[in-house]
C-alpha atoms as an extended CHARMM CRD file, in Angstrom:
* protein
*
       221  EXT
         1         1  UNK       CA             19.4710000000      -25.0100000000       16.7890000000  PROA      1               0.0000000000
         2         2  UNK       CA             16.3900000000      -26.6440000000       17.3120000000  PROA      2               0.0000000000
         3         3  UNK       CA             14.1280000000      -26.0750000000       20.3110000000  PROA      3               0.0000000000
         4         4  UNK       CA             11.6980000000      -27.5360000000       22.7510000000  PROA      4               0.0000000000
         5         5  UNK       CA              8.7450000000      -24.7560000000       23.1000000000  PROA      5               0.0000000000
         6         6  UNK       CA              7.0500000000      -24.2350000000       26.6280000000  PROA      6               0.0000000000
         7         7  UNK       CA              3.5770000000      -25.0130000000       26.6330000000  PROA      7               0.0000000000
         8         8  UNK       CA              1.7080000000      -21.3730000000       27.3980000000  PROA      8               0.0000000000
         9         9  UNK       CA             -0.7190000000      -21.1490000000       29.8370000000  PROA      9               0.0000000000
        10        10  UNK       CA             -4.5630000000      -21.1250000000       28.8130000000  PROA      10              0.0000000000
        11        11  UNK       CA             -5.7640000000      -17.8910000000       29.4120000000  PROA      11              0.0000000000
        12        12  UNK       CA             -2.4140000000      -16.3130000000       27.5560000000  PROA      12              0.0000000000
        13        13  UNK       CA             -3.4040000000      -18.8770000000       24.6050000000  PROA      13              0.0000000000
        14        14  UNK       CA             -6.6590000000      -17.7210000000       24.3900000000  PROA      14              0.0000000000
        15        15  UNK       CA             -5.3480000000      -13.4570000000       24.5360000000  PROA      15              0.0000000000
        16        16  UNK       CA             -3.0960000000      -14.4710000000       21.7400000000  PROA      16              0.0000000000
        17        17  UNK       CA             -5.2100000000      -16.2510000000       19.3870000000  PROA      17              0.0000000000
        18        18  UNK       CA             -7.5820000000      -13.3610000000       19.8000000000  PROA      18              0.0000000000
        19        19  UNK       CA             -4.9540000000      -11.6090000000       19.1470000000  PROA      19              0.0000000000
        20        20  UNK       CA             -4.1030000000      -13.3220000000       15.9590000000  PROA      20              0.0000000000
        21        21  UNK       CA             -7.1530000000      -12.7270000000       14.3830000000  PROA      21              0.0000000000
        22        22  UNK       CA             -7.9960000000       -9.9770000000       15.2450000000  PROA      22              0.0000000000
        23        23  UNK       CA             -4.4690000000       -8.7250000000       13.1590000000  PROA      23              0.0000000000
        24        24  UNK       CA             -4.9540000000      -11.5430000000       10.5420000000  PROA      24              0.0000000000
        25        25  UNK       CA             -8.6070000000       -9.6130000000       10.0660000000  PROA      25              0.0000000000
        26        26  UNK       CA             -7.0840000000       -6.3560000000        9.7600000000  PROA      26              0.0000000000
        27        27  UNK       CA             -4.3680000000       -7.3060000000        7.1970000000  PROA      27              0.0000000000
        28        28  UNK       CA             -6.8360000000       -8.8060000000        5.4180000000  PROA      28              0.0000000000
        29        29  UNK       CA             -9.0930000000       -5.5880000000        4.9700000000  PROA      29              0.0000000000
        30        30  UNK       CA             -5.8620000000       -3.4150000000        4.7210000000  PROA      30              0.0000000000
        31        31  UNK       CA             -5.0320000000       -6.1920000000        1.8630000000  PROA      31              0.0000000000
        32        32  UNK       CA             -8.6140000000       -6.1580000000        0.2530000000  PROA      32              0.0000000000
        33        33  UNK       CA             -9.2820000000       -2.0320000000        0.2190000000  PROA      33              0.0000000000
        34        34  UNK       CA             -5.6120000000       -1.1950000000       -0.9050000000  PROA      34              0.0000000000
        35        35  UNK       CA             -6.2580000000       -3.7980000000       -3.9180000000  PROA      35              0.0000000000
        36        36  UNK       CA             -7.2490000000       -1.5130000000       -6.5530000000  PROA      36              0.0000000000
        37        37  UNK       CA             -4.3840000000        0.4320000000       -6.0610000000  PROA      37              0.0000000000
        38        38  UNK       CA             -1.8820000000       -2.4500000000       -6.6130000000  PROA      38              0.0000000000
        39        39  UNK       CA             -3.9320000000       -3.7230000000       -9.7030000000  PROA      39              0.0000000000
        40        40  UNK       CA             -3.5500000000       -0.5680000000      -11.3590000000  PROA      40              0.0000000000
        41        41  UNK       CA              0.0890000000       -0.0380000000      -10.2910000000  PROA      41              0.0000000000
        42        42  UNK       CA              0.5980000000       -3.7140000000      -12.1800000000  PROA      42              0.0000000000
        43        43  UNK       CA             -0.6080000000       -2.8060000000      -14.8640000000  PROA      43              0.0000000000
        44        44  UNK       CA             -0.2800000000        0.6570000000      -15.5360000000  PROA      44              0.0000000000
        45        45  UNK       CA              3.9250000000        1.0720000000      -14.2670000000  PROA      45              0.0000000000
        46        46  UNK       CA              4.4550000000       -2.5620000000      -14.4120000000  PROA      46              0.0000000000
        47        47  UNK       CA              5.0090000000       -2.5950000000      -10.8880000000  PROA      47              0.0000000000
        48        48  UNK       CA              5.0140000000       -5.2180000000       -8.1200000000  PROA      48              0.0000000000
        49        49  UNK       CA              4.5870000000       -8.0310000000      -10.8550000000  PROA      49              0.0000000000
        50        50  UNK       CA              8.3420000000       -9.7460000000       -9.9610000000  PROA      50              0.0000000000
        51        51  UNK       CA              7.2370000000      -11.9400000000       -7.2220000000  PROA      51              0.0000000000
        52        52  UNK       CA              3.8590000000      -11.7030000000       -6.9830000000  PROA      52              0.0000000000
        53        53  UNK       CA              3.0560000000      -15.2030000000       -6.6660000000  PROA      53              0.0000000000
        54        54  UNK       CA              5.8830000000      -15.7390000000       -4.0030000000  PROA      54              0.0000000000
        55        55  UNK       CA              4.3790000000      -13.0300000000       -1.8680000000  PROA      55              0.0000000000
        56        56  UNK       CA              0.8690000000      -14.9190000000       -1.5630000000  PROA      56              0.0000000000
        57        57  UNK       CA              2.3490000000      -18.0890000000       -0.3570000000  PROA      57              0.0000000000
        58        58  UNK       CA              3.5120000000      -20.1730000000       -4.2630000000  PROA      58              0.0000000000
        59        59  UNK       CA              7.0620000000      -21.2510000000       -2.9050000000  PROA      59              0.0000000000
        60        60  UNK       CA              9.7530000000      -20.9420000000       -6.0940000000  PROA      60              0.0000000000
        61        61  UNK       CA             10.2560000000      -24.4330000000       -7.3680000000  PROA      61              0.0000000000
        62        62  UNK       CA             14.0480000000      -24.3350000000       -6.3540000000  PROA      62              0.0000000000
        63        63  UNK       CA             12.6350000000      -24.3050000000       -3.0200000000  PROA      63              0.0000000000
        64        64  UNK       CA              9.5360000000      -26.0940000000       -3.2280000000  PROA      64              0.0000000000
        65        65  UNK       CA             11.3830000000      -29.8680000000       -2.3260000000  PROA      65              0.0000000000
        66        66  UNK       CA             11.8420000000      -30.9860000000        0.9860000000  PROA      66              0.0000000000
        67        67  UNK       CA             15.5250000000      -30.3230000000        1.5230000000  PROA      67              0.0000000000
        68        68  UNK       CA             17.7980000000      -33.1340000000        3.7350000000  PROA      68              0.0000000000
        69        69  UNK       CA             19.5960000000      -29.8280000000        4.8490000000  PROA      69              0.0000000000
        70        70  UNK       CA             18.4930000000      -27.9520000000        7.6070000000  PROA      70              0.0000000000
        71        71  UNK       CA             17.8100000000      -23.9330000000        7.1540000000  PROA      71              0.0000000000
        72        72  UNK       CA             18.1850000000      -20.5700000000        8.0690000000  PROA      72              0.0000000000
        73        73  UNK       CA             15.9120000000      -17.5920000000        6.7480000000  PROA      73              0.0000000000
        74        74  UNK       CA             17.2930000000      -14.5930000000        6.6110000000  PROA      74              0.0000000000
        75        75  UNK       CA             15.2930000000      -11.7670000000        5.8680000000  PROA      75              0.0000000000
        76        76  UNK       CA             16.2740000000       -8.6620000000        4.7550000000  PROA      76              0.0000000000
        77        77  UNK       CA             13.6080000000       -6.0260000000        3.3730000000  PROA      77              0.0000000000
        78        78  UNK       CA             15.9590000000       -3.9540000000        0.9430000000  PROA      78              0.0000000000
        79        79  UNK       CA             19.2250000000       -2.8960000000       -0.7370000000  PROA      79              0.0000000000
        80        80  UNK       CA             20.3950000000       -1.2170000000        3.0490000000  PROA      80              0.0000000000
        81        81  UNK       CA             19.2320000000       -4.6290000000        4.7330000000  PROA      81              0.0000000000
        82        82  UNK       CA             20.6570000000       -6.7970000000        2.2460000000  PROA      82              0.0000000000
        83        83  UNK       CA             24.2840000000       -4.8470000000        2.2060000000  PROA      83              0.0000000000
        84        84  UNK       CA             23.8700000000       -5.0210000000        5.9470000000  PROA      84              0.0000000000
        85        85  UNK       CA             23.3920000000       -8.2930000000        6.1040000000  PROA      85              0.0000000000
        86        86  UNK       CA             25.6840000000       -9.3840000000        3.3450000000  PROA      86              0.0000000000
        87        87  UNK       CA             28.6470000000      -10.0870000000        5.7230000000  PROA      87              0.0000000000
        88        88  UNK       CA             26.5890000000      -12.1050000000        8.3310000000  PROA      88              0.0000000000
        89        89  UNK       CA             25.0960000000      -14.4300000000        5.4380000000  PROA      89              0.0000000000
        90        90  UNK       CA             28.9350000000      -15.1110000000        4.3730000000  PROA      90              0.0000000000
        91        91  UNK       CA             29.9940000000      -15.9400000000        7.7510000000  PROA      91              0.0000000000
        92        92  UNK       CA             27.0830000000      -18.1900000000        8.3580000000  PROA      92              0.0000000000
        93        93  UNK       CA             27.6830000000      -20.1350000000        5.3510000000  PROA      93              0.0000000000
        94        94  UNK       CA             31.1000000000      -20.3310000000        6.3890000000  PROA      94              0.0000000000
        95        95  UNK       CA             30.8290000000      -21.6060000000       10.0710000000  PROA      95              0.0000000000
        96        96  UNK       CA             27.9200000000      -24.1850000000        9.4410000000  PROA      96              0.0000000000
        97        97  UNK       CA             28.2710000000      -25.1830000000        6.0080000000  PROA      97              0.0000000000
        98        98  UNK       CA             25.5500000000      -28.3190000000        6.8600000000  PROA      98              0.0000000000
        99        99  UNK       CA             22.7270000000      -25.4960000000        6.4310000000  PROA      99              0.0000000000
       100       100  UNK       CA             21.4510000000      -23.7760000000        3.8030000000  PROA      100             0.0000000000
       101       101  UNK       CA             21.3740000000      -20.1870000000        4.3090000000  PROA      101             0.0000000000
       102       102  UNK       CA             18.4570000000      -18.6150000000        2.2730000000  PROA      102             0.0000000000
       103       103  UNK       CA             17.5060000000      -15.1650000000        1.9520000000  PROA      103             0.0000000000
       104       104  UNK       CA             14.0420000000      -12.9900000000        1.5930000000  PROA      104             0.0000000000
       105       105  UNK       CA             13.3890000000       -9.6820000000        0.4060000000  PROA      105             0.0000000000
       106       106  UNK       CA             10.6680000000       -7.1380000000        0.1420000000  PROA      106             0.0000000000
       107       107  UNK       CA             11.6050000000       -4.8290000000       -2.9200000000  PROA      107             0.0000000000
       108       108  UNK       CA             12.3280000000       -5.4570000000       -6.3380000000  PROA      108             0.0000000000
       109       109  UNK       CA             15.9470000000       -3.8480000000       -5.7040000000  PROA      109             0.0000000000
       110       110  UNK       CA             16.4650000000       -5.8550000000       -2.7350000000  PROA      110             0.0000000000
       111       111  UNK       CA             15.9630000000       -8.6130000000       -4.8680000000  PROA      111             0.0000000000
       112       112  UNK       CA             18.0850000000       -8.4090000000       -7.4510000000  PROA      112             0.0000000000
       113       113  UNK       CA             21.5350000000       -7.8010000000       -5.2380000000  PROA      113             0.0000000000
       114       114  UNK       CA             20.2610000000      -10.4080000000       -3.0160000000  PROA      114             0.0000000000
       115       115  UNK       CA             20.5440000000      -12.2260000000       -6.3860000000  PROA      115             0.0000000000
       116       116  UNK       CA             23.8120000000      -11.4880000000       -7.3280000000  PROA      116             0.0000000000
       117       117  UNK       CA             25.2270000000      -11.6580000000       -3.4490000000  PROA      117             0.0000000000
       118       118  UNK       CA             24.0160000000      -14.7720000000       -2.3880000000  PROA      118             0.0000000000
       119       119  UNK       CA             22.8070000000      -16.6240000000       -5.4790000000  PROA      119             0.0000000000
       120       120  UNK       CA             19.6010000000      -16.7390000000       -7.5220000000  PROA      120             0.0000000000
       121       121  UNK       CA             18.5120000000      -20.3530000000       -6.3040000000  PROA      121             0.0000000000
       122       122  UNK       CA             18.4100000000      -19.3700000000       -2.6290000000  PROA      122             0.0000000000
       123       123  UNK       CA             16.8610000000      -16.2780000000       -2.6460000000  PROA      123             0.0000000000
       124       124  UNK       CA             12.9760000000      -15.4470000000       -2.9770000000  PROA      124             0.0000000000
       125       125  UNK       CA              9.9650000000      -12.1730000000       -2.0640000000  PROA      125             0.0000000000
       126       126  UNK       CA              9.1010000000      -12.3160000000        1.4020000000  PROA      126             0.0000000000
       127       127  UNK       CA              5.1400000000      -13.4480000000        1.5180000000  PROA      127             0.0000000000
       128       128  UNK       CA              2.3010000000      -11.5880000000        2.5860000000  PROA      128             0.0000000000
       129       129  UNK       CA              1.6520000000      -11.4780000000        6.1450000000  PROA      129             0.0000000000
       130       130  UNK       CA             -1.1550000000      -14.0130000000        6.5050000000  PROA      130             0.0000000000
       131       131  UNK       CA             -1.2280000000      -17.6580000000        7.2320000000  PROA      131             0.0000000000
       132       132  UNK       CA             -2.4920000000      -18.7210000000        3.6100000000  PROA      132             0.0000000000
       133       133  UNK       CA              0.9100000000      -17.3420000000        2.6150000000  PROA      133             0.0000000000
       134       134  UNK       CA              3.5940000000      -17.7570000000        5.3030000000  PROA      134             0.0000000000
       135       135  UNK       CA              2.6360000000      -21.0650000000        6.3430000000  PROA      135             0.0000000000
       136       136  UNK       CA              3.5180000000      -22.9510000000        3.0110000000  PROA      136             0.0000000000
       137       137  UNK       CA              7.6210000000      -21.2230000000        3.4110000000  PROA      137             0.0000000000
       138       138  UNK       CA              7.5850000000      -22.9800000000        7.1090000000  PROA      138             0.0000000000
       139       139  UNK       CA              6.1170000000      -26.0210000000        5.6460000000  PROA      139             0.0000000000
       140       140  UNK       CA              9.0940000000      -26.1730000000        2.4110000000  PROA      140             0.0000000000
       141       141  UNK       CA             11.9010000000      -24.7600000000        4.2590000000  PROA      141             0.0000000000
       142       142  UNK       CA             11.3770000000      -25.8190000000        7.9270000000  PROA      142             0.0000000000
       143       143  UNK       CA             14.2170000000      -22.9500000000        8.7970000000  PROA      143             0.0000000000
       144       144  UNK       CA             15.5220000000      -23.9080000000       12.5510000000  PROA      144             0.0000000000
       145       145  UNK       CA             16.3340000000      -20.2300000000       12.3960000000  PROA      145             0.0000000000
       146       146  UNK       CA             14.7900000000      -17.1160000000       11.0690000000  PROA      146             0.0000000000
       147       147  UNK       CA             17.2310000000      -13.7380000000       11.0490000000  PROA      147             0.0000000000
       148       148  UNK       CA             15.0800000000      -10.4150000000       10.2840000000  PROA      148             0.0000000000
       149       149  UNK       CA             17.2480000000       -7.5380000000        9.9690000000  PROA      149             0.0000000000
       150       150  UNK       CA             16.7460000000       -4.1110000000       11.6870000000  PROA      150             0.0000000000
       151       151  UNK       CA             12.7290000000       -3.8760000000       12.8860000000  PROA      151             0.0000000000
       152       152  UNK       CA             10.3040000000       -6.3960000000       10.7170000000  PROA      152             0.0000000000
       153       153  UNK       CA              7.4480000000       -7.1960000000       13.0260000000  PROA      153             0.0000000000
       154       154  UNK       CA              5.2700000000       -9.1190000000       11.2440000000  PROA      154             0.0000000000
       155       155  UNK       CA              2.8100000000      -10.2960000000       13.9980000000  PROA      155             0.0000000000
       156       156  UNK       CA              1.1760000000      -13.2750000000       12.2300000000  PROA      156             0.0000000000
       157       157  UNK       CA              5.2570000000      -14.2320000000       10.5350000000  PROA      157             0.0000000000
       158       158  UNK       CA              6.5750000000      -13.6980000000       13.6960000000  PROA      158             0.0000000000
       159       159  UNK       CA              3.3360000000      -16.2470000000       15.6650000000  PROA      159             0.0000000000
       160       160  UNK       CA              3.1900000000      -18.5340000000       12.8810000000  PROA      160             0.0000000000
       161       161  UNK       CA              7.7870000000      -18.8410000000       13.0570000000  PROA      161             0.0000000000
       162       162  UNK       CA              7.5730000000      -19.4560000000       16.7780000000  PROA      162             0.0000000000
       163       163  UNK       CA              4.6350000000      -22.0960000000       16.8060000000  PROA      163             0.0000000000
       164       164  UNK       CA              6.8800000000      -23.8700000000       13.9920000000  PROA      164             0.0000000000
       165       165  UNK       CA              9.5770000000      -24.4520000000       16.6590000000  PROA      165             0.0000000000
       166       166  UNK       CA             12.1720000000      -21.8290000000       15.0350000000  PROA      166             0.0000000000
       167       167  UNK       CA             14.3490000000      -19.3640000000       16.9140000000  PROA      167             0.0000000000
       168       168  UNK       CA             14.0970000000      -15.9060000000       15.9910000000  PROA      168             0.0000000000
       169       169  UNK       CA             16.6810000000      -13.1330000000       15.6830000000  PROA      169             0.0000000000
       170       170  UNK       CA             16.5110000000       -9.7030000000       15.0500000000  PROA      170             0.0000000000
       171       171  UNK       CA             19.8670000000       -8.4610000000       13.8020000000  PROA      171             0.0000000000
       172       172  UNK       CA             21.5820000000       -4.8100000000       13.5390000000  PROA      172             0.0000000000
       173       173  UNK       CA             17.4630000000       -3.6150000000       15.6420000000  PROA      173             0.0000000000
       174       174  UNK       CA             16.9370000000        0.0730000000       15.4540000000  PROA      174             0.0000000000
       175       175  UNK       CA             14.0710000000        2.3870000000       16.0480000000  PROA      175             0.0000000000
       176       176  UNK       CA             14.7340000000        5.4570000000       14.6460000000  PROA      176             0.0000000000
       177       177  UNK       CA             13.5680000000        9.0740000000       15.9200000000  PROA      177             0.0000000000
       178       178  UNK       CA             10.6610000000        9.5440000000       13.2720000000  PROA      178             0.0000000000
       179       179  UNK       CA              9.1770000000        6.1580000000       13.8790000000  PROA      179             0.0000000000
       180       180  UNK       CA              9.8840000000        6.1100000000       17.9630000000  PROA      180             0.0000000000
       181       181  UNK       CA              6.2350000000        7.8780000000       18.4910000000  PROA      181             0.0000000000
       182       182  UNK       CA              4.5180000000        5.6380000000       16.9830000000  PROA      182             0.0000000000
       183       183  UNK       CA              6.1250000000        2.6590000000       18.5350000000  PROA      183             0.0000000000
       184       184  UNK       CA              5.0520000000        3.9790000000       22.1240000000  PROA      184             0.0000000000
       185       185  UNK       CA              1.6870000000        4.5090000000       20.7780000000  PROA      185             0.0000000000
       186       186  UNK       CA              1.4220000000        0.6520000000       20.2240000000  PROA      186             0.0000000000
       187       187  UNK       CA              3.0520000000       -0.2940000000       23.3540000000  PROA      187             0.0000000000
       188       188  UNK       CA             -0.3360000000       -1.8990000000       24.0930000000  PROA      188             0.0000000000
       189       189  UNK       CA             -0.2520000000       -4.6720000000       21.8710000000  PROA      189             0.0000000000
       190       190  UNK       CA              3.6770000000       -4.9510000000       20.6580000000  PROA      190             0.0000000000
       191       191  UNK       CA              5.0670000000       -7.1530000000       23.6640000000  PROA      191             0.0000000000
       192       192  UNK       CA              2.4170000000       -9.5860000000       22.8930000000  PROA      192             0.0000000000
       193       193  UNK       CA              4.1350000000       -9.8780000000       19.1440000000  PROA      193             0.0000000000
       194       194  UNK       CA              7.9610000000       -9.1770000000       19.9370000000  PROA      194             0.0000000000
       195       195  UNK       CA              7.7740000000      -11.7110000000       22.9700000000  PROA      195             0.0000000000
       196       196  UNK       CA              8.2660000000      -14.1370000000       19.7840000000  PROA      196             0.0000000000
       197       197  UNK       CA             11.4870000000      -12.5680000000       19.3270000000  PROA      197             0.0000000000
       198       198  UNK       CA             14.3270000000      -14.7470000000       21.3650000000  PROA      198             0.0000000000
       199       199  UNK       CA             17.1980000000      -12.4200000000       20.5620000000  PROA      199             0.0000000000
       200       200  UNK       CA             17.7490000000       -8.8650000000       19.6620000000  PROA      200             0.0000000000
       201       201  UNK       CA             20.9480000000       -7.4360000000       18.1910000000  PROA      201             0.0000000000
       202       202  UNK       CA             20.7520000000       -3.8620000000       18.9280000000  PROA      202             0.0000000000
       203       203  UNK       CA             22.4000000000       -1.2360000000       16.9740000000  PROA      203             0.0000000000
       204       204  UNK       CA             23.0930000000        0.8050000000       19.7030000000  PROA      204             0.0000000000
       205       205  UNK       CA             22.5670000000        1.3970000000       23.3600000000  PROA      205             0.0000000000
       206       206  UNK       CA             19.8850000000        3.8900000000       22.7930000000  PROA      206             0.0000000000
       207       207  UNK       CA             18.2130000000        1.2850000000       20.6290000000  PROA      207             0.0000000000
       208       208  UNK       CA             18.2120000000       -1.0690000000       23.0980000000  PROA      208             0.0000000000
       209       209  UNK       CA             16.4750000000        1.1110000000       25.5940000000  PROA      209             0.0000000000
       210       210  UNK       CA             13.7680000000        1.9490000000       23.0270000000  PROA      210             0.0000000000
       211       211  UNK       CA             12.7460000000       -2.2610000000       22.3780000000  PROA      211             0.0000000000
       212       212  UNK       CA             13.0110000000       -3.0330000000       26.0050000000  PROA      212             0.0000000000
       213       213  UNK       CA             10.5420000000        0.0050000000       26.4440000000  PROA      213             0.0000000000
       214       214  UNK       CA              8.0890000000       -1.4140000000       23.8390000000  PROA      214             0.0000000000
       215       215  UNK       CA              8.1100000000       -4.4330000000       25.4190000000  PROA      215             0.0000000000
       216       216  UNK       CA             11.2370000000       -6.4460000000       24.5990000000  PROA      216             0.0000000000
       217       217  UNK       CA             12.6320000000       -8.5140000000       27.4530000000  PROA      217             0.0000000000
       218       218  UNK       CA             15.4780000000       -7.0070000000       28.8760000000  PROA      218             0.0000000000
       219       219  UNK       CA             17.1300000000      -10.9270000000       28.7300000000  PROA      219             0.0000000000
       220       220  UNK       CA             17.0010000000      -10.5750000000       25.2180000000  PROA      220             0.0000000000
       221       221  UNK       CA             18.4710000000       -7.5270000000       23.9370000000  PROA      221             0.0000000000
């Protein structure tokens, strides 16, 4: 599954690092301002504790060593992606039983049936989008392939997968009605991050109009 990346062009390299930090700044003050919040949502519900050290970049221990098997991430955000993707993880597993399929999640929910699905020791929270915490996941788990279900655009997960040398799939893609506006409105930018994306699975044919419309290559979906 492996694959030999095309060396961009100059001036694109330079758009897209400018590109990357410009987003990697913004996440960063989105992160920073919206930190009170999640401090007091710790510790007064007890929320967003499970994980927290996964999210900014510790890798779980069962992870943590180098494995001789090569990997796919899967990443589902919650319960709907995980039940959505429960079938595809099976079959995976089944047709290339060399690899080790693991599986991220957002929510604690999403967690806990990935848990009991797919197995406690290869399943973990889905870091923080920023490099301090994504890049040590690419560095354990060197996946050859990355599956995102439905619409996860990360910009700096989806950069930072695609400089690694991993394909990248986006499985069962939708954009729904409500969040179609603001989609165009970022039309802009978007192609620059989804032309990481080498193959969409759309969910239907309306769907597929919608990504190649936001800047998805027609080749692709």
């Amino acid at each position: 599954m492996a694959q030999r990346l095309t060396p961009i062009p100059a001036p694109r390299r330079s758009r897209l690092a400018c590109l990357a930090v410009y987003l990697t700044a913004l996440l960063a003050a989105g992160l920073l301002t919206s930190l009170p919040y999640w401090i007091f949502q710790m510790v007064r519900y007890g929320k967003y504790r499970s994980g927290f050290m996964q999210r900014l970049g510790s890798v779980p221990p069962q992870l943590a060593g180098r494995s001789s098997r090569s990997t796919i991430w899967v990443h589902a955000v919650s319960v709907g992606e995980v039940l959505a993707v429960s079938g595809l993880v099976n079959e995976m597993r089944r047709r290339w039983p060399a690899y080790r399929v693991l599986v991220s999640t957002t929510t604690d929910t999403g967690q806990q049936l990935a848990r009991t699905r797919f197995g406690e020791e290869n399943v973990f929270y889905f870091p923080l989008d920023l490099g301090f915490a994504v890049c040590p996941y690419l560095d354990a788990l060197r996946p050859q392939l990355v599956v995102i279900a439905e619409t996860e655009f990360w910009p700096n997960f989806l950069r930072l997968v695609k400089r690694s040398g991993a394909r990248i799939a986006v499985v069962n893609a939708r954009i729904s009605d409500r969040s179609w506006p603001g989609y165009k409105r970022l039309r802009g930018w978007l192609p620059k991050v989804i032309g990481n994306v080498d193959l969409f699975l759309a969910q239907t044919h309306e769907d597929q109009k919608r990504l190649v419309d936001i800047g998805a290559s027609g080749e692709r979906v």
